[in-house]
N, C-alpha and C positions, 0 to 999 in steps of 0.2 A: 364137625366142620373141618376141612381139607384145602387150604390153601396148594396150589400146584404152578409152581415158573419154570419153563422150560427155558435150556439156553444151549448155545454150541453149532447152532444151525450156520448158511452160509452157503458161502459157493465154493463149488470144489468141479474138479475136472471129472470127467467117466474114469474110472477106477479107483478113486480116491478113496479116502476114508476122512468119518467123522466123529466126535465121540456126543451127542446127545446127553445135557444130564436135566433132571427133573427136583429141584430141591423144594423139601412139602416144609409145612406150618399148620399151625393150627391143633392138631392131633397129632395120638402117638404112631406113629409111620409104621412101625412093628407090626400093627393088627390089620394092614389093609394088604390086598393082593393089587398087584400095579400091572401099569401095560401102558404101550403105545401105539398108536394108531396114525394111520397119514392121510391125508386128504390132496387130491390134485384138483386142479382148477377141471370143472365139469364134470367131475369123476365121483364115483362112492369113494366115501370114508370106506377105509381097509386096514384090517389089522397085521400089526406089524410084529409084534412079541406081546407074549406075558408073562409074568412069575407072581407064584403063591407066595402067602407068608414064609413059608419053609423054603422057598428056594428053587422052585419048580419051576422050569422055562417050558415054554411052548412056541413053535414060529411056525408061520405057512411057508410052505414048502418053496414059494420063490425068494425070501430072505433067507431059508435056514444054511447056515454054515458061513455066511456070510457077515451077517451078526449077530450082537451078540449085546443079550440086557442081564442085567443084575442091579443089586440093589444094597446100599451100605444103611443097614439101620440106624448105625450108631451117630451117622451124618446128617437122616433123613434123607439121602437123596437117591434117585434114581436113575440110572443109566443107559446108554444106548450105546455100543459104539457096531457103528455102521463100514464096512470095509466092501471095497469091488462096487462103489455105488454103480449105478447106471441113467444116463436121463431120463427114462421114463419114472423113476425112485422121486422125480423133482416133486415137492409136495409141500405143506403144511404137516410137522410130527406135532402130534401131541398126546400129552401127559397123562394115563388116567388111572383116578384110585376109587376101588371100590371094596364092599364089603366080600366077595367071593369073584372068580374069573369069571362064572356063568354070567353075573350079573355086571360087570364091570361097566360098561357103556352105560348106566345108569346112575352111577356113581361121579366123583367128582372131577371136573376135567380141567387142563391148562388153556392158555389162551396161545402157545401152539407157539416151534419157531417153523423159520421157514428154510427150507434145507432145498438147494440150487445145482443139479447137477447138469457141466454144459463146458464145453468144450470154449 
C-alpha cells in the first residue's frame, strides 16, 4: 500500500513555471515506477510524464522539453517541474504509483493538486 500527496500546484501566469512534488508512505518508493497525469474540468484524464524504477522518462510530445519529472528515492518523493505553462495545461495533476508504466493507471493514485494557468 502507497500513500500519495501531491503539493506545489497554484496560479501562475501563461509562461510560467511550477514545480509539482509528490511525497509517497506507506511502501518502499524504490520498487514503484511513478507518473503524472492531469485532468481538466470536461476533458479525458491525460498523461503528463512517467519514469521507471531506473530512471526512464517518457512524455507526450505536447509537454516534452518543457518539463521535466524525476524522482528522489532517498526522499520518497516525486517531482514535476512544469515550465512555459499555457492555459489550456489548467487542470487537476496527479500522482501515480504503480507496479510497471504499462500498468500504472491502475496502481495507486493522489487526490490531485490543482494547477491554474490564467492570465
Amino acid at each position: 500500500q502507497v500513500q500519495l500527496v501531491e503539493s506545489g500546484g497554484g496560479l501562475v501566469q501563461p509562461g510560467g513555471s511550477l514545480r509539482l512534488s509528490c511525497a509517497t508512505s506507506g511502501s518502499t518508493f524504490g520498487i514503484y515506477a511513478m507518473g503524472w497525469y492531469r485532468q481538466a474540468t470536461g476533458k479525458q484524464r491525460e498523461l503528463v510524464a512517467t519514469i521507471t524504477v531506473r530512471g526512464r522518462t517518457n512524455y507526450p510530445d505536447s509537454v516534452k522539453s518543457r518539463f521535466t519529472i524525476s524522482r528522489d528515492n532517498a526522499k520518497n518523493t516525486l517531482y514535476l517541474q512544469m515550465n512555459s505553462l499555457k492555459p489550456e495545461e489548467t487542470a487537476v495533476y496527479y500522482c501515480v504509483a504503480g507496479n510497471m508504466i504499462a500498468t500504472l493507471t491502475t496502481g495507486y493514485w493522489g487526490q490531485g493538486t490543482q494547477v491554474t494557468v490564467s492570465s
